[in-house]
N, C-alpha and C positions, 0 to 999 in steps of 0.2 A: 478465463477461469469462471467456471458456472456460479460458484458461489457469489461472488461479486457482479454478474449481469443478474442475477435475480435477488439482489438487495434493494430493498425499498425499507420506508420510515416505519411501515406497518410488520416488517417480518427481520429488523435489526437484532432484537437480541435472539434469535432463532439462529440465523445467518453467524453471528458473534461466536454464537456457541460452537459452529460446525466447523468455523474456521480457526477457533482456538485447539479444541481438538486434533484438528490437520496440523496445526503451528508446533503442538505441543510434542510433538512423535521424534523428532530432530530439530527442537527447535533456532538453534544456530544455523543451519544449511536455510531452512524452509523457512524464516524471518528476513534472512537474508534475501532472498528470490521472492518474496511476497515482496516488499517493502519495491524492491527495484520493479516490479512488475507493477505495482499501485503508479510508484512517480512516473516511468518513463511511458505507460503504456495507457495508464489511468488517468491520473490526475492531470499530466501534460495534454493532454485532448478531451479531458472532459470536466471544463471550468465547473459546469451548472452541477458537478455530483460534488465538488469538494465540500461543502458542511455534511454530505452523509458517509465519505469517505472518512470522516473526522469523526463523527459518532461511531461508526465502523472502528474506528483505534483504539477511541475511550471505551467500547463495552468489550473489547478484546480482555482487555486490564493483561497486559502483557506486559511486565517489569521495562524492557530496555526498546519496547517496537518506536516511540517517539524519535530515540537517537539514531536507530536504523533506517527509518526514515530521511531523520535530517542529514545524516552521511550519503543516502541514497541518492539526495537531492542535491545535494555539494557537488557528489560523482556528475552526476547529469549537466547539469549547470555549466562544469568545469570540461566535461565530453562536448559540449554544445558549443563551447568556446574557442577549443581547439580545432574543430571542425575544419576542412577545407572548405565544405562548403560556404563558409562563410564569409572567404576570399574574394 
């Protein structure tokens, strides 16, 4: 997702804005798919962005994206545990 490879601390509420916009169009389908795309694809491989992934949420100001988040992460967690591979 371009928006998010060219987020930096200098260009956040820019980025905030384009991606509330995107969020805002459907935003149940496309909070949903954002939020599992941040944990499993984002945040899970890239420890050193989490405090700007997290500035990224709060300047969203997006009513329910925290719990979508934290469901996202439960799902993941709970995918991760079931795993074969971990046999």
């Amino acid at each position: 997702m371009f928006i998010i490879n060219t987020t930096s601390q200098h260009n956040i509420e820019e980025k905030a804005s384009e991606l509330r916009e995107i969020l805002g169009l459907n935003e149940g389908i496309n909070l949903q798919w954002f939020s599992n795309y941040l944990v499993v694809k984002r945040a899970s491989m890239e420890t050193n962005f989490h405090q700007l992934y997290l500035m990224l949420l709060q300047k969203l100001e997006i009513k329910h994206v925290f719990k979508v988040i934290t469901i996202e992460s439960y799902t993941a967690v709970r995918n991760m545990l079931m795993s074969r591979d971990l046999l």
